[in-house]
Backbone as CSV, one residue per row, in Angstrom:
resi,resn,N_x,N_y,N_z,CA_x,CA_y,CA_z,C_x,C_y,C_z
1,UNK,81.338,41.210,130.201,80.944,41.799,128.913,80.916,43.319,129.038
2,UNK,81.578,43.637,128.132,81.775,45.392,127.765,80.457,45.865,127.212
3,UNK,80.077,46.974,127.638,78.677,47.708,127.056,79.418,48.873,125.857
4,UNK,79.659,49.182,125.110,80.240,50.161,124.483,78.922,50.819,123.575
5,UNK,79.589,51.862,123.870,78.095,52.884,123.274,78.837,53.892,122.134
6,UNK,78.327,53.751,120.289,78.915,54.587,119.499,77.985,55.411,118.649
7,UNK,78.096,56.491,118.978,77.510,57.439,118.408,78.033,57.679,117.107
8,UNK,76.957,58.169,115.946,77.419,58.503,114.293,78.208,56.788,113.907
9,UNK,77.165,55.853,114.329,77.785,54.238,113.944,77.843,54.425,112.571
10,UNK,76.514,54.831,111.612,76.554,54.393,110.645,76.802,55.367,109.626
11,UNK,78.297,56.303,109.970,78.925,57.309,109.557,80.158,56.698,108.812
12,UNK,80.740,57.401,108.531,82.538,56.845,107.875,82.694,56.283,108.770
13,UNK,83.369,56.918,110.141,84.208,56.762,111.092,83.350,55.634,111.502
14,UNK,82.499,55.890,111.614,81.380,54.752,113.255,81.983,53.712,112.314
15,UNK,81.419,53.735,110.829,81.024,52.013,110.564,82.555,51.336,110.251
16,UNK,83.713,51.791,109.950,84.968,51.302,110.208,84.804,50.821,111.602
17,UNK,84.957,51.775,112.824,85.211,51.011,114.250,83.983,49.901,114.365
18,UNK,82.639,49.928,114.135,82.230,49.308,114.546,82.388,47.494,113.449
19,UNK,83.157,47.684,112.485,83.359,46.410,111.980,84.121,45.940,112.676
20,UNK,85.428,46.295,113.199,85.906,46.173,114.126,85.920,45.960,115.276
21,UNK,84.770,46.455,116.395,84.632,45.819,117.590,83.577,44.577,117.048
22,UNK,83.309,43.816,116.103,82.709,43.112,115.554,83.332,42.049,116.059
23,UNK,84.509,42.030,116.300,85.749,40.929,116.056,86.032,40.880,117.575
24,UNK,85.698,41.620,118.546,85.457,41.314,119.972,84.804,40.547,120.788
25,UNK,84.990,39.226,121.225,83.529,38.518,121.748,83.560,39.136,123.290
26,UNK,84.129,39.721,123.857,83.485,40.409,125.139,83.054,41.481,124.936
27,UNK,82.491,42.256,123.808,82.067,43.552,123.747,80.615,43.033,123.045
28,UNK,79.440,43.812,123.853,78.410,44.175,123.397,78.312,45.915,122.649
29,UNK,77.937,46.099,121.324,78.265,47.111,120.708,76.314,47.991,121.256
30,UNK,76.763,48.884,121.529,74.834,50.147,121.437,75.304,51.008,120.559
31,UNK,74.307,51.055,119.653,74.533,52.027,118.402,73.792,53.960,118.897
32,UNK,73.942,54.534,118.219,73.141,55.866,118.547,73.365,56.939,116.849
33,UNK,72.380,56.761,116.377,72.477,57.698,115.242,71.036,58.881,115.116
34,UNK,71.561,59.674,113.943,70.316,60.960,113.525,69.063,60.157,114.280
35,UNK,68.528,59.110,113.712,66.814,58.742,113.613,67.117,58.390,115.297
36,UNK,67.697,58.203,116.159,67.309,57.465,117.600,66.853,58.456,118.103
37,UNK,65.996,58.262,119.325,65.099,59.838,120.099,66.279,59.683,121.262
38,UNK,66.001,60.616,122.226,66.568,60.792,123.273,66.200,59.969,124.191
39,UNK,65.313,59.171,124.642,65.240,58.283,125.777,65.797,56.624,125.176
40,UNK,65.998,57.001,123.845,66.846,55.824,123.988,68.490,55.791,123.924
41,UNK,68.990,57.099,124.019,69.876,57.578,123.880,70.345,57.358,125.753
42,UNK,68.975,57.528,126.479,69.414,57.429,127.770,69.797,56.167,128.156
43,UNK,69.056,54.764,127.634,68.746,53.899,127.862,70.546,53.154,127.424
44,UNK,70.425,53.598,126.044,72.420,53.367,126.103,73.315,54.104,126.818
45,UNK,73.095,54.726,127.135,73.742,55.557,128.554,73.802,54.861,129.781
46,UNK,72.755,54.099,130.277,72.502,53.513,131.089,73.230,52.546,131.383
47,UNK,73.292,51.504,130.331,74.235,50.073,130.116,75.531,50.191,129.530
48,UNK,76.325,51.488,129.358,77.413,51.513,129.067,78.194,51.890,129.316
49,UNK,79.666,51.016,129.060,81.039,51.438,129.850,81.714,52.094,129.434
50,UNK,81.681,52.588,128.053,82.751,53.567,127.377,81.785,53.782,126.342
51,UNK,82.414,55.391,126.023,81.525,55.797,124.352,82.585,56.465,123.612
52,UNK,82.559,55.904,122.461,82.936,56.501,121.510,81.704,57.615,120.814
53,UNK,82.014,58.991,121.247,81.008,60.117,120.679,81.775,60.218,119.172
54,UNK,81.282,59.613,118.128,81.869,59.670,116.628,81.241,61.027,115.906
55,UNK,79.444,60.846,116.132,78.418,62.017,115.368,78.984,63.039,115.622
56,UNK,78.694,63.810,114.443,78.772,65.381,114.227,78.587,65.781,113.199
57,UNK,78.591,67.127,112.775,78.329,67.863,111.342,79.819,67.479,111.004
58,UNK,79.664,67.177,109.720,81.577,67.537,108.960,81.067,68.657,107.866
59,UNK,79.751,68.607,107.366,79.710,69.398,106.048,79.672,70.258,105.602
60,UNK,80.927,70.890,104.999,81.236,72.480,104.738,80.436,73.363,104.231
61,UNK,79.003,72.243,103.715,78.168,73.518,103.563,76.521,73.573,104.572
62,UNK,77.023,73.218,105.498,76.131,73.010,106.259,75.678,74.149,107.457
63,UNK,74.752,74.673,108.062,74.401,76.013,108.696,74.854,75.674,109.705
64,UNK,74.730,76.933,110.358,75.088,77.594,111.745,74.414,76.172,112.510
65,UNK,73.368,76.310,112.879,72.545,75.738,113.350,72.779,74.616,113.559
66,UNK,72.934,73.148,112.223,73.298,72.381,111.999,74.558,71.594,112.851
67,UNK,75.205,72.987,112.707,77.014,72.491,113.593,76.606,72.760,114.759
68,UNK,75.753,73.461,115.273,75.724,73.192,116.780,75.183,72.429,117.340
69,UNK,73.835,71.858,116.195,72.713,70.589,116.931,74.066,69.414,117.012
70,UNK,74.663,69.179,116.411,75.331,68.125,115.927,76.492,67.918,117.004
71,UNK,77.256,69.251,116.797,78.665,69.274,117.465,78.525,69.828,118.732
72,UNK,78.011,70.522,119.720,77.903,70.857,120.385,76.329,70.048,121.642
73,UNK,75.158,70.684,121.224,74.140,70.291,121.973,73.877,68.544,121.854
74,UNK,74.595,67.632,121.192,74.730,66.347,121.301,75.649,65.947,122.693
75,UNK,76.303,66.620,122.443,77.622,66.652,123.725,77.014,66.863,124.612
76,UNK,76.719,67.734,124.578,75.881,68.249,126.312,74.935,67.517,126.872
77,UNK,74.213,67.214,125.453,73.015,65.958,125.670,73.605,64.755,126.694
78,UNK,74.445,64.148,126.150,75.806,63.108,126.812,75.454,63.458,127.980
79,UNK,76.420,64.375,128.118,76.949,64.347,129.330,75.614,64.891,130.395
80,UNK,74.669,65.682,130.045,73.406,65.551,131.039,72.705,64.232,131.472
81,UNK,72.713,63.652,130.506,72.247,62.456,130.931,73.269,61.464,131.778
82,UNK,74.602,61.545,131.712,75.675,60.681,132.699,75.291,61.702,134.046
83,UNK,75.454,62.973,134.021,75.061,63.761,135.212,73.533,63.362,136.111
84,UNK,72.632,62.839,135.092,71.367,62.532,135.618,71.442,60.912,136.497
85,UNK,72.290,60.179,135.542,72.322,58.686,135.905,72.958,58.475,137.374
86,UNK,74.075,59.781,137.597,75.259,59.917,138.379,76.181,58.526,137.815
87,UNK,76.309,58.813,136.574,77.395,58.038,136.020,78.608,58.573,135.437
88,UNK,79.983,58.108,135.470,80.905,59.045,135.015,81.991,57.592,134.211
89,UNK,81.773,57.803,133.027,82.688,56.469,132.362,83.152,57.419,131.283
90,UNK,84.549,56.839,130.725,85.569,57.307,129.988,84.671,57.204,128.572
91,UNK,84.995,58.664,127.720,84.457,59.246,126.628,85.545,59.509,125.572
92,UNK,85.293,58.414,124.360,86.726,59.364,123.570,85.713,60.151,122.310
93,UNK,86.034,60.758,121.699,85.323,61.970,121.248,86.306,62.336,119.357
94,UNK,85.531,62.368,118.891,86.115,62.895,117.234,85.976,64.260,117.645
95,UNK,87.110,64.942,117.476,87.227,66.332,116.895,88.135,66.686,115.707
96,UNK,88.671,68.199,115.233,89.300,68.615,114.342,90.455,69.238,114.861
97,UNK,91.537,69.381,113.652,92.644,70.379,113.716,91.881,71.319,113.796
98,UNK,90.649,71.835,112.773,90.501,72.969,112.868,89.835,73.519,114.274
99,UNK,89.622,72.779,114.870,88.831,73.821,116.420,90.245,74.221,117.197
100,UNK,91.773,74.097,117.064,92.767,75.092,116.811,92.603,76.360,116.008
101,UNK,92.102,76.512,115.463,92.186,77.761,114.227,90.735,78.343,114.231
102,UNK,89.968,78.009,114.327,88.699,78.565,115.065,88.375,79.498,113.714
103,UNK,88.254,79.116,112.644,88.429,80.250,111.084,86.751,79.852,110.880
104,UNK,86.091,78.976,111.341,84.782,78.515,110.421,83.989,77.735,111.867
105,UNK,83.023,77.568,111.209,81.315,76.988,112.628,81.924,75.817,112.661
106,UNK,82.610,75.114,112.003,83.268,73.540,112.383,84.066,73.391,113.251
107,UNK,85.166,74.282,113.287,86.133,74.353,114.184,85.513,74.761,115.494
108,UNK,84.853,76.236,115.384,84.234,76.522,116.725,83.456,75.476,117.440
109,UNK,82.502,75.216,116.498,81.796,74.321,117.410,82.137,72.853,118.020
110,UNK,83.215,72.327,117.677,84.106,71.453,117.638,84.931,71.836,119.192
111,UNK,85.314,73.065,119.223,85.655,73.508,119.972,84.963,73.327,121.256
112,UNK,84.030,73.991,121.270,82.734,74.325,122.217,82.372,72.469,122.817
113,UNK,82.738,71.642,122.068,82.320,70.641,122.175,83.771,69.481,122.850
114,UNK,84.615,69.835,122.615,85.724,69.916,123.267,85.845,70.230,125.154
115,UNK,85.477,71.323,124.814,85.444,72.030,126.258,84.357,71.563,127.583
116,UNK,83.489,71.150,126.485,82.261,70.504,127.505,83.187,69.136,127.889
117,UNK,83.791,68.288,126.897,84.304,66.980,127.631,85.429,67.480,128.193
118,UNK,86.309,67.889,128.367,87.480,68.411,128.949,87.214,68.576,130.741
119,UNK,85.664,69.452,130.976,85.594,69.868,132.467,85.024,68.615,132.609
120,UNK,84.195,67.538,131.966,83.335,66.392,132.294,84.598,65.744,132.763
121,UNK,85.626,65.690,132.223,86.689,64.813,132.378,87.178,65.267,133.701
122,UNK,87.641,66.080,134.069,88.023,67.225,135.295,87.178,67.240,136.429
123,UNK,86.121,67.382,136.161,85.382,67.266,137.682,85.057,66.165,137.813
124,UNK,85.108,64.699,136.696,84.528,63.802,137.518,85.686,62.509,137.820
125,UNK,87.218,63.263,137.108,88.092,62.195,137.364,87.890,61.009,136.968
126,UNK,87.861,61.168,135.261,87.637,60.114,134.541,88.442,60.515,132.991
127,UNK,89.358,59.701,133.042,89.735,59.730,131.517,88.876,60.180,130.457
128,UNK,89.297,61.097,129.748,88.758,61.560,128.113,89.446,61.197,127.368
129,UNK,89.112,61.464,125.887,90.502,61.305,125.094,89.804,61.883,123.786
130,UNK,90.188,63.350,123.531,89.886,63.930,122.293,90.758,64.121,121.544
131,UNK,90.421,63.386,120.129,91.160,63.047,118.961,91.100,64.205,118.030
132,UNK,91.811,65.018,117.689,91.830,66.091,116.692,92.340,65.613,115.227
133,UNK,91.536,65.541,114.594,91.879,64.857,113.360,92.419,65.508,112.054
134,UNK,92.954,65.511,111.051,93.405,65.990,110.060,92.206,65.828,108.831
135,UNK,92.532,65.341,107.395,91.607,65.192,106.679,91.517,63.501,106.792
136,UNK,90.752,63.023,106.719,90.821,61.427,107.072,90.063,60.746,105.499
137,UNK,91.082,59.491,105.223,90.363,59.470,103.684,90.343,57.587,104.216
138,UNK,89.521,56.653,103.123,89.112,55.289,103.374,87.805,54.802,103.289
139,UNK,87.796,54.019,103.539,86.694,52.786,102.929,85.634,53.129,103.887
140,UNK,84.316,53.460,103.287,83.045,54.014,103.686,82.817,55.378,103.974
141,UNK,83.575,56.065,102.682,83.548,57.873,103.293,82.372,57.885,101.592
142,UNK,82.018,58.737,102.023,80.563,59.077,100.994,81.519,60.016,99.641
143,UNK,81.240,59.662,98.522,81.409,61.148,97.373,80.846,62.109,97.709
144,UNK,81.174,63.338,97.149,80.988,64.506,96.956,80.050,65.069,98.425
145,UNK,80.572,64.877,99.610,80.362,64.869,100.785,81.359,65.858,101.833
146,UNK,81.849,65.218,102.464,83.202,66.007,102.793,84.785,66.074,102.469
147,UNK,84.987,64.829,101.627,85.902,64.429,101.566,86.523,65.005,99.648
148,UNK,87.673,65.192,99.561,87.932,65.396,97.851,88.158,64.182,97.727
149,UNK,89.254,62.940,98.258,89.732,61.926,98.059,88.680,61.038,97.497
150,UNK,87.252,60.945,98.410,86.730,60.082,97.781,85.960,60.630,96.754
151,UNK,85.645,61.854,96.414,84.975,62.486,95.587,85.936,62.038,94.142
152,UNK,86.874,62.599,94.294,88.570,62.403,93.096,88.018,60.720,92.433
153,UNK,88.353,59.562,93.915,88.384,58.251,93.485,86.832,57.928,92.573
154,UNK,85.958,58.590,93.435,84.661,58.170,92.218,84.538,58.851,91.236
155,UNK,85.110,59.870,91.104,84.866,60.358,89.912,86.003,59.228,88.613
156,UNK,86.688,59.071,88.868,87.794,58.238,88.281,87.428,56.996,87.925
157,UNK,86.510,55.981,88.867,85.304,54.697,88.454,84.753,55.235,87.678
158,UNK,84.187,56.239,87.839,83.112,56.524,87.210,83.088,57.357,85.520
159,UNK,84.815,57.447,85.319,84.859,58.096,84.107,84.660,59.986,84.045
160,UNK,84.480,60.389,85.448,83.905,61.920,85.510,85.273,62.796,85.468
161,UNK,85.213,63.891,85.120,86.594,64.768,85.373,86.381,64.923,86.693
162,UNK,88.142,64.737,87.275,88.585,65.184,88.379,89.050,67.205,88.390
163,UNK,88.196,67.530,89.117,88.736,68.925,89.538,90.067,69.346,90.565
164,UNK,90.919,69.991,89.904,91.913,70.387,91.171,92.150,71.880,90.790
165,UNK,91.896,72.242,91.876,92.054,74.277,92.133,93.158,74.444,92.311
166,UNK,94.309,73.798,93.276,95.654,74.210,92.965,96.322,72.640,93.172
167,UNK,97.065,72.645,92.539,97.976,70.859,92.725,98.964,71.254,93.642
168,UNK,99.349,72.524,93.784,100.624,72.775,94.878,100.119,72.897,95.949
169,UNK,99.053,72.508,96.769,98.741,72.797,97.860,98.859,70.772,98.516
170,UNK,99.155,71.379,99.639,99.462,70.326,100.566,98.581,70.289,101.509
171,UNK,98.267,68.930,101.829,97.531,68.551,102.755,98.055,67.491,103.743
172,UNK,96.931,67.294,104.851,97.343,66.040,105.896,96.511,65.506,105.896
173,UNK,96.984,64.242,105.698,95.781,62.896,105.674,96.258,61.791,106.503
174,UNK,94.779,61.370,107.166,94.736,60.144,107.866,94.179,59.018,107.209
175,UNK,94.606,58.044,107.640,94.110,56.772,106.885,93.276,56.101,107.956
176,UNK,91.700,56.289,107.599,90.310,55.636,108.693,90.731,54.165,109.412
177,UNK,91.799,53.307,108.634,91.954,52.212,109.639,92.731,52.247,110.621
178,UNK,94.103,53.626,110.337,94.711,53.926,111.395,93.919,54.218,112.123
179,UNK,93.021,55.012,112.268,92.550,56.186,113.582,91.580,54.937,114.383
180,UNK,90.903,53.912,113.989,90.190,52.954,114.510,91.066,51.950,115.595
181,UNK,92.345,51.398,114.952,93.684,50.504,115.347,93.756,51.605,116.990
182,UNK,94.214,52.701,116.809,94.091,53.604,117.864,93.398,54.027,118.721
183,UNK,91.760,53.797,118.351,90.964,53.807,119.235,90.429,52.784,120.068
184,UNK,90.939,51.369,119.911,91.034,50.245,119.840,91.491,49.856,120.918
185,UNK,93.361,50.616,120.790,94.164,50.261,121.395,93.809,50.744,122.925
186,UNK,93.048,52.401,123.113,92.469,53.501,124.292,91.617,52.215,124.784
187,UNK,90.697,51.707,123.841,89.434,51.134,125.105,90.354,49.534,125.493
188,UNK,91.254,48.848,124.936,91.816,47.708,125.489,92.395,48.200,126.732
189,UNK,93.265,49.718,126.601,94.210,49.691,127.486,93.371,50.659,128.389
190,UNK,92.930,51.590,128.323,92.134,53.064,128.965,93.571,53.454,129.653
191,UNK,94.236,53.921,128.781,95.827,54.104,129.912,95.558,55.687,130.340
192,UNK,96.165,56.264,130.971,95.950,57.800,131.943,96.695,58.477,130.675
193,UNK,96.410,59.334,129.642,97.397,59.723,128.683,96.693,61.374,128.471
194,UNK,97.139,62.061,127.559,96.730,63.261,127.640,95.784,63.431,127.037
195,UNK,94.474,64.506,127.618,93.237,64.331,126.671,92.878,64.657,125.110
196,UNK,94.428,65.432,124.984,94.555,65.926,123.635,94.720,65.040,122.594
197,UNK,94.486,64.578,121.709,95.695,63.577,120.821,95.425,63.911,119.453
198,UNK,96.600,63.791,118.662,95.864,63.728,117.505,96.893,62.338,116.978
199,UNK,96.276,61.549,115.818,96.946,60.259,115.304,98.105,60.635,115.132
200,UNK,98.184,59.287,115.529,100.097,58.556,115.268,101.327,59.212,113.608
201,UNK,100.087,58.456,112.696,100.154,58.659,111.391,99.375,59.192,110.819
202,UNK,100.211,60.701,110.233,99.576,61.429,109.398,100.684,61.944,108.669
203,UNK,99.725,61.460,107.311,100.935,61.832,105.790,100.458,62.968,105.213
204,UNK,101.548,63.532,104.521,101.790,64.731,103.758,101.656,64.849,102.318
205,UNK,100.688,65.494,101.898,101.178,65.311,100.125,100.292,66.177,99.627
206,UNK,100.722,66.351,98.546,99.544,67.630,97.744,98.642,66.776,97.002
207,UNK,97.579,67.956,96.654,96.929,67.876,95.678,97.411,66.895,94.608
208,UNK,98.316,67.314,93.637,98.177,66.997,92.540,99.234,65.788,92.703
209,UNK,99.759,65.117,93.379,100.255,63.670,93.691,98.801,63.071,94.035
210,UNK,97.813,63.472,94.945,96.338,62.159,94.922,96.211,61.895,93.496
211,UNK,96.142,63.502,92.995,95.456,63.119,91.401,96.352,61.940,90.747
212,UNK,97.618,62.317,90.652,98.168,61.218,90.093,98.529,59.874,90.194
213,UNK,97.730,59.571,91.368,98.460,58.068,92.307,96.476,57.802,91.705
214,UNK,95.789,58.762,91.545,94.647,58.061,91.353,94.678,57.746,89.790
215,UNK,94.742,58.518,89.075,95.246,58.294,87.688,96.136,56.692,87.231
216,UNK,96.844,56.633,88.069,97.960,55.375,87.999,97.272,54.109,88.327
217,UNK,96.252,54.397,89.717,95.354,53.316,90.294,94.066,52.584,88.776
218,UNK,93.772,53.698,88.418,92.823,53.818,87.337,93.745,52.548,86.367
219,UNK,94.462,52.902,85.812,94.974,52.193,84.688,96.050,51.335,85.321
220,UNK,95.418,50.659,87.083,96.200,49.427,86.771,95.189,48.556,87.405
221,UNK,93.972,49.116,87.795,93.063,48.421,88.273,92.749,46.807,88.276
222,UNK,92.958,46.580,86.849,92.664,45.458,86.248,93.780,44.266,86.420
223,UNK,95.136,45.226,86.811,96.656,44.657,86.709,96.438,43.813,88.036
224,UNK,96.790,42.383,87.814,96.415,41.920,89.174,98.318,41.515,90.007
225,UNK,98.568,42.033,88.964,100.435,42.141,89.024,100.752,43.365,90.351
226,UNK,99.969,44.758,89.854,100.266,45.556,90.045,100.607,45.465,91.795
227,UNK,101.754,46.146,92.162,102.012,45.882,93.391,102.334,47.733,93.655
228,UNK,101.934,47.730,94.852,102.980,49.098,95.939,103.394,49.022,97.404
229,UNK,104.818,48.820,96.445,106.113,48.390,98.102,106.210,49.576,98.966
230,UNK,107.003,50.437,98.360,107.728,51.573,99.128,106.537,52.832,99.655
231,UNK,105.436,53.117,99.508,105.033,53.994,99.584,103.340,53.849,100.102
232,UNK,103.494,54.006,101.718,102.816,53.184,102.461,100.959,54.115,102.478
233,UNK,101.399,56.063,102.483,100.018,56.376,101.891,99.499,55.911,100.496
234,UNK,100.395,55.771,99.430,99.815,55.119,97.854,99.506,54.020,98.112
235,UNK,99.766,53.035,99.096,99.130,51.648,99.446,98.155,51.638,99.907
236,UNK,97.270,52.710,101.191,96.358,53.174,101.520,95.727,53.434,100.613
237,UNK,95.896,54.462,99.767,95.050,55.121,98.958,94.561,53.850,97.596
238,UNK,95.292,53.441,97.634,95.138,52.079,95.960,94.158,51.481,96.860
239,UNK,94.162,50.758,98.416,93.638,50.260,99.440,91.628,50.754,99.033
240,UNK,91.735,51.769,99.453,90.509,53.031,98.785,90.132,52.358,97.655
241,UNK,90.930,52.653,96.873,90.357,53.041,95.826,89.679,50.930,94.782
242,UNK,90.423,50.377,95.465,89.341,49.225,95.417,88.440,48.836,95.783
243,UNK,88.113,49.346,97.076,87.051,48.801,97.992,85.865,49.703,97.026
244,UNK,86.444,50.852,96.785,85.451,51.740,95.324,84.778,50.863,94.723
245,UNK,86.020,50.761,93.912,86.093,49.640,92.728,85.145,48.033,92.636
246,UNK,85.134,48.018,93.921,84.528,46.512,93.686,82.992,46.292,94.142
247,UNK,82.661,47.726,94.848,81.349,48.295,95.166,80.980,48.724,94.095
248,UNK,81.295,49.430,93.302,80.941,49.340,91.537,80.374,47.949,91.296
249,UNK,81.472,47.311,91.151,81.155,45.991,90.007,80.159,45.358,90.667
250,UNK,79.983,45.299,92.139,78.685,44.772,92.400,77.514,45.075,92.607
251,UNK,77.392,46.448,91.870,76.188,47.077,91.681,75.271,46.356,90.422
């Protein structure tokens, strides 16, 4: 039996993977979120063979401070306590494109948090694997949070105007069940690969194509006809935008 230890479980990211190792009968899952103290943080440290470090700040309007308790001094937390246990087990880790571009406290500290697993990985000769992510959109991301996609899709249930500042701007998006399928694949296999990664699949599209694939979703909601063949992010995104949809109706 696998001990797996996931930090920020009951986040976007956590609670996708962890439905997922759900479906594992040799994995015992240890959770670690905001409300847990630190000695029990040790105590899953203790009994576990791999961690997925998920927690962190994402929120763009969130302080200095904030991004470092989160993104940074969590990390360190980690890894003092594997240093205390004299334990050294493989860590895969959420980060950003942006701790490349280093423009804002997300990226930096993202960064900073990076670097701490990078030498953990290095001096103790143990696989890492930090995921640099794009904008990531899917089923259990909060409204008006970090995300526009899901902000856009509820506003659209919900009858609210959708805002767009420019429709010609392009973005990169991940789809949350890809990046899970992938993290999946690291703890089945733990293969020797580079500590860098960022996902497999990541699609391209602007602004004002979400708006309109959400617009289209809107008025076919009901269509139980409605199908999408060719166009595998609008299948994702329609994907979204029901799981919305049906969390509504069972309110």
């Amino acid at each position: 039996m696998n001990n797996i230890l996931v930090t920020g479980s009951n986040g976007f990211i956590g609670k996708n993977l962890l439905k997922k190792l759900t479906f594992f009968n040799d994995i015992n899952i240890l959770e670690f979120n905001r409300n847990n103290t630190e000695s029990f943080l040790e105590e899953c440290i203790s009994k576990c063979d791999f961690i997925f470090h998920i927690a962190g700040e994402v929120r763009p309007n969130s302080t200095e401070d904030e991004f470092k308790n989160s993104n940074i001094l969590l990390t360190k937390l980690i890894l003092e306590i594997l240093k205390k246990q004299n334990k050294a087990i493989p860590i895969l880790i959420t980060s950003t494109i942006h701790a490349k571009l280093l423009k804002n406290e997300y990226g930096k500290t993202k960064r900073k948090s990076e670097l701490l697993i990078e030498a953990y990985s290095k001096i103790n000769n143990v696989n890492c694997y930090i995921f640099r992510l794009p904008h990531v959109f899917g089923e259990e991301c909060k409204p008006n949070y970090n995300s526009v996609v899901s902000t856009w899709i509820y506003n659209s249930i919900n009858n609210l105007e959708i805002n767009v500042y420019d429709r010609n701007i392009e973005m990169h998006y991940v789809y949350v069940q890809d990046i899970v399928e992938e993290f999946l694949s690291i703890l089945e296999n733990k293969e020797v690969i580079e500590i860098y990664l960022e996902p497999k699949k990541i699609y391209q599209i602007t602004l004002g194509e979400v708006v309109d694939f959400i617009d289209e979703f809107k008025s076919n909601i009901l269509n139980e006809k409605y199908q999408i063949v060719n166009n595998e992010l609008k299948r994702k995104l329609f994907q979204t935008y029901q799981d919305y949809h049906r969390k509504l109706d069972a309110k």
